[in-house]
C-alpha positions, 0 to 999 in steps of 0.5 A, spaced: 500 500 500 502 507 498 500 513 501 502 520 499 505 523 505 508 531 505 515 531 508 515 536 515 519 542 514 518 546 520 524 543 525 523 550 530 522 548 537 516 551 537 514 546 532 517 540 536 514 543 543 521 543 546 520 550 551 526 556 551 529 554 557 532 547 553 533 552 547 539 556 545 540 563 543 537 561 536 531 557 539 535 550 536 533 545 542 541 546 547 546 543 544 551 539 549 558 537 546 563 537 550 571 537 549 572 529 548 566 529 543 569 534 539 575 531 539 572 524 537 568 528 531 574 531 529 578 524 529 572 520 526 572 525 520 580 525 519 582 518 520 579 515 514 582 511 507 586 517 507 591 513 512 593 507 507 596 512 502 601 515 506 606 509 507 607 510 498 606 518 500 613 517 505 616 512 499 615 518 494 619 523 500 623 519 502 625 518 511 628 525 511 622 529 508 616 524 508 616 526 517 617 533 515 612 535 510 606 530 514 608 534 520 607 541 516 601 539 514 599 537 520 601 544 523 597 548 517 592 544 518 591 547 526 592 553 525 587 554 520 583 551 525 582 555 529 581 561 524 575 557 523 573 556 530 573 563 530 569 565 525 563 559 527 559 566 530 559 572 525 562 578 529 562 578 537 565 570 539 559 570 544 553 573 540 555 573 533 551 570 529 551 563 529 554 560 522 551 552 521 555 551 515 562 552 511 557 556 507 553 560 511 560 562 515 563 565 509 557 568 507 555 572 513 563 573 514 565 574 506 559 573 502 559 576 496 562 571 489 565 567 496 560 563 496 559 560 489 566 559 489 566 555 496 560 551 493 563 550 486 569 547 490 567 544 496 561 541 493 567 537 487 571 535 494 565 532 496 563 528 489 571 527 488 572 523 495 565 519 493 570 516 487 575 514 491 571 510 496 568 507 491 574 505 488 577 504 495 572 500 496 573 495 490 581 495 491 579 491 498 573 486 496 578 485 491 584 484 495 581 479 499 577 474 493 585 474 491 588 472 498 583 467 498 585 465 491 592 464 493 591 460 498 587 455 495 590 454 489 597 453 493 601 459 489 599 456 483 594 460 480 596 467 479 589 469 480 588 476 476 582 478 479 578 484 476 575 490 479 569 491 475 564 486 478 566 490 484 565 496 483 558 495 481 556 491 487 559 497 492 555 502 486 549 497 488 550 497 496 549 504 495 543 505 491 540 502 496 543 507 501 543 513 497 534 512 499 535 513 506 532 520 506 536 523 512 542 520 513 544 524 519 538 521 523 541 514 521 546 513 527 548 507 527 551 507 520 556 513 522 558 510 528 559 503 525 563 507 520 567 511 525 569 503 529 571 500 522 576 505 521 580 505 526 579 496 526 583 497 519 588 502 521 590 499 527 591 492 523 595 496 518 599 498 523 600 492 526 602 488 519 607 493 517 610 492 525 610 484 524 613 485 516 620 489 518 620 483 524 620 478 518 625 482 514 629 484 520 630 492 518 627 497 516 627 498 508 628 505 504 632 510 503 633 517 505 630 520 498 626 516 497 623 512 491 627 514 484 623 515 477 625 511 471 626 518 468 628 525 473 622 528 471 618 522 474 621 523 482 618 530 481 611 528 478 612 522 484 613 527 490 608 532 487 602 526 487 605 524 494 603 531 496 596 531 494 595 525 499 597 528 504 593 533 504 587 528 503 589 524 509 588 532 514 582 534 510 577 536 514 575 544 514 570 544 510 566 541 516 569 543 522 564 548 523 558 543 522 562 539 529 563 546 532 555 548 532 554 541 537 558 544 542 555 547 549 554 555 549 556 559 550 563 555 550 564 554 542 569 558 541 574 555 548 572 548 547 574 547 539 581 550 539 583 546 545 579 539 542 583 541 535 589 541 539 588 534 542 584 531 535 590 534 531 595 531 535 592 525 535 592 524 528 599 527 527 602 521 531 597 516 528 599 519 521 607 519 522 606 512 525 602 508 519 606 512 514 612 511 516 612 503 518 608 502 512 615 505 509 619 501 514 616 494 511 615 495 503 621 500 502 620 504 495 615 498 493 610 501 498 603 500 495 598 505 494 593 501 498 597 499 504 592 493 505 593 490 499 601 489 500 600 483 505 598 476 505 599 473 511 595 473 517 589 471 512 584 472 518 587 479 519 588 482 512 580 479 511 578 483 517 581 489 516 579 489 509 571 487 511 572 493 515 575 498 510 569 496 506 564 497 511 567 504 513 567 506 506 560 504 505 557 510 511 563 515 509 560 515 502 554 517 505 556 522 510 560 524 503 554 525 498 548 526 503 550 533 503 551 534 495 544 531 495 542 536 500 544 541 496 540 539 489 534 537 492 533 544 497 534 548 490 529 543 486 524 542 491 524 550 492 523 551 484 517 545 484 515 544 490 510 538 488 517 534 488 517 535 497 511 530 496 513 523 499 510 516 498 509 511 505 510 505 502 509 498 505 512 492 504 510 485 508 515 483 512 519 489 512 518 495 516 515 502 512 519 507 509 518 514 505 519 513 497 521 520 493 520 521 486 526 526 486 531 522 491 528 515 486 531 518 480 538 523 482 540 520 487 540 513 484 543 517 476 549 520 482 551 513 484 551 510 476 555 516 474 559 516 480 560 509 479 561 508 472 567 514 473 570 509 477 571 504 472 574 508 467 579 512 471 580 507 477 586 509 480 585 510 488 593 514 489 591 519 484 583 520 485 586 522 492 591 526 490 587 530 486 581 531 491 587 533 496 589 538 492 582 540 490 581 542 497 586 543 501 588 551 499 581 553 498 578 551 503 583 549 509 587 555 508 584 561 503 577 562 506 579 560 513 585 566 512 581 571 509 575 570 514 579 571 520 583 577 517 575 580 515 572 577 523 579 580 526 579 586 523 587 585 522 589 591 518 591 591 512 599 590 511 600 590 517 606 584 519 600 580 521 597 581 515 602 580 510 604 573 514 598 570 513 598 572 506 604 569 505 602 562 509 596 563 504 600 564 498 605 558 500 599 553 501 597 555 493 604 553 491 603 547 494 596 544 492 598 548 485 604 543 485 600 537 489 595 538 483 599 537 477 603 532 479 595 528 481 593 530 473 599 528 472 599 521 475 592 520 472 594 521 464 600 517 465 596 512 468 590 512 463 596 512 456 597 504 460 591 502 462 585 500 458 577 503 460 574 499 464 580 493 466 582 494 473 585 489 476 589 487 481 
């Protein structure tokens, strides 16, 4: 049985019936979050793939500079994040206005062309990182068919295994989820996803630790890996850059996380939960890369899970979880997107806001929409259809890394706080940030190259729609 049912869009406390006294300053129920919430938001939303790109990252740098450059993004990306912090309310850090997103902050703070430039940018971000969780995705349903392979063919089955059943059932697993019509309200998945990331982390780490043991050293060298032509080094540490910066995004929803905390502390509470989480993740960062390097040397993988075969039941483990993660953190990554197109639809036809209850023997009900049917379902076959022809996880990092990190964790964060601050114009503080901002551009510009890069030398080897592993 289908019934029409319209959507409610009133959330205000009066519609809810929450009383003022359990509402804050803006009449939203109070929020509760606290340093460790904060801090464990952040760190959710840091740790994430990112992680297993970082050993072929260091082999691009070598053991001199990999360390160092993890650790001034790191640094890059805490000083921003206090910027940002600051900028959470618009004018008075107490009683400004407050800011619920990346966007609403620049357009109270900017506004102006900022906004449309931020969308265009954040938006693609968002776009790009669901291209590479799907391809993340298939790389270990894929590793783990091929160990098993091995294993039961003793050694002697090469056992080639093809990407592209893989990716078509992730892309499959996703239309079904892609249906749920707020994924902010669906819990359990996010929390679920948040575990897996660190289940397969820590095993990651954990190989690489039991790898040097087998090999009794450390492998690689100071420089790190050499090209086959000098030009190759430089395309190779440009690339390495880009997957660093992906491994540290996380500005474009610092502001989100920040809207959760207790007023009127927002201000205190994010910049020393910025300091705990950064940190964290910094040690975490350096300790994966480095023993991922330590084990493989300049062989380093892209993908640090697929490089082990033994324990199976470990590398099993960690690469179910990887897939599970990257399942919730595709949603958690398109939802927004979703959002955006379907507000802007729905205020043009608003007809599209009206939802269908629909029933199902057996199964509990849920809400059908014609609108989500149909563009959400096309996002997922593109996205997926993408990802089979350019299946390329280090590169599709790079890219999305160099995309985002100089726009959104340093271009608006700097020029959001110098107009909140009001920091005179060609003063040294103002001439300083200019030059962080201006340095950061060189950066993602290079980090940006050597992705695009990456991924036309790979397409001149590789065959549309063949991955393999």
């Amino acid at each position: 049985m289908i019934e029409k049912v319209e959507s409610l869009k009133n959330t205000s406390s009066t519609t809810l019936g929450i009383s003022k006294e359990l509402c804050d300053d803006d009449g939203r129920p109070q929020r509760t979050g606290t340093v460790w919430t904060t801090s464990s938001h952040i760190i959710t939303a840091v740790i994430g793939s990112g992680v297993l790109s970082l050993a072929w990252s260091i082999a691009q740098l070598g053991w001199i500079a990999g360390p160092i450059i993890m650790i001034f993004f790191s640094l890059v990306t805490l000083y921003t994040s206090y910027f940002l912090a600051n900028c959470y309310r618009a004018g008075d850090p107490i009683t400004g206005k407050r800011s619920y997103t990346y966007m609403e902050a620049i357009g109270n703070i900017l506004g102006g062309k900022n906004v449309y430039f931020c969308g265009i940018i954040q938006y693609a971000n968002l776009y790009g990182t669901t291209i590479g969780y799907t391809i993340g995705a298939s790389l270990s349903m894929m590793a783990i068919t091929k160990i098993h392979c091995i294993y039961s063919s003793e050694g002697k089955d090469p056992c080639v295994i093809y990407g592209n059943p893989y990716l078509m059932g992730f892309g499959i697993i996703q239309l079904g989820f892609s249906q749920l019509p707020d994924f902010h309200n669906i819990s359990w998945l996010s929390i679920l996803a948040a575990a897996m990331s660190f289940t397969y982390s820590i095993i990651g780490l954990i190989l690489g630790i039991i790898k040097i043991a087998e090999n009794g050293t450390v492998m690689g060298t100071l420089a790190g890996a050499k090209g086959e032509l000098p030009i190759d080094k430089v395309w190779g540490i440009f690339l390495a850059l880009g997957n660093i910066a992906f491994a540290y995004s996380y500005s474009f929803i610092l502001i989100e996380i920040q809207d959760t905390i207790k007023s009127p502390f927002e201000l205190k509470t994010m910049m020393f939960a910025t300091r705990i989480s950064i940190a964290t993740t910094t040690t975490f960062y350096v300790l994966c890369g480095c023993i991922g390097y330590g084990a493989f040397g300049n062989s380093a993988p892209g993908n640090l899970l697929t490089a082990f075969d033994n324990p199976i039941w470990l590398i099993d483990i960690a690469n179910l979880a990887l897939v599970i993660h990257l399942v919730g953190a595709y949603q958690v990554y398109s939802q927004p997107l979703f959002a955006f197109v379907e507000e802007h639809a729905s205020k043009r036809w608003p007809s599209l806001e009206i939802e269908h209850k629909v029933e199902i023997p057996f199964l509990p009900s849920f809400k059908l929409n014609k609108l989500r049917l149909v563009w959400r379902s096309f996002f997922v076959v593109v996205t997926t259809f993408i990802s089979m022809l350019v299946p390329f996880f280090n590169d599709i990092m790079g890219v999305i890394g160099a995309l985002g990190f100089w726009p959104l964790t340093v271009y608006f964060p700097v020029e959001m706080y110098i107009k909140q601050m009001k920091i005179q114009k060609w003063s040294e503080k103002w001439i300083g940030l200019q030059c962080l901002s201006m340095f950061c551009l060189l950066v993602t510009l290079a980090a940006l190259v050597g992705s695009v890069v990456g991924v036309l030398l790979d397409l001149s080897k590789f065959k549309a729609f063949s991955s393999q592993l």
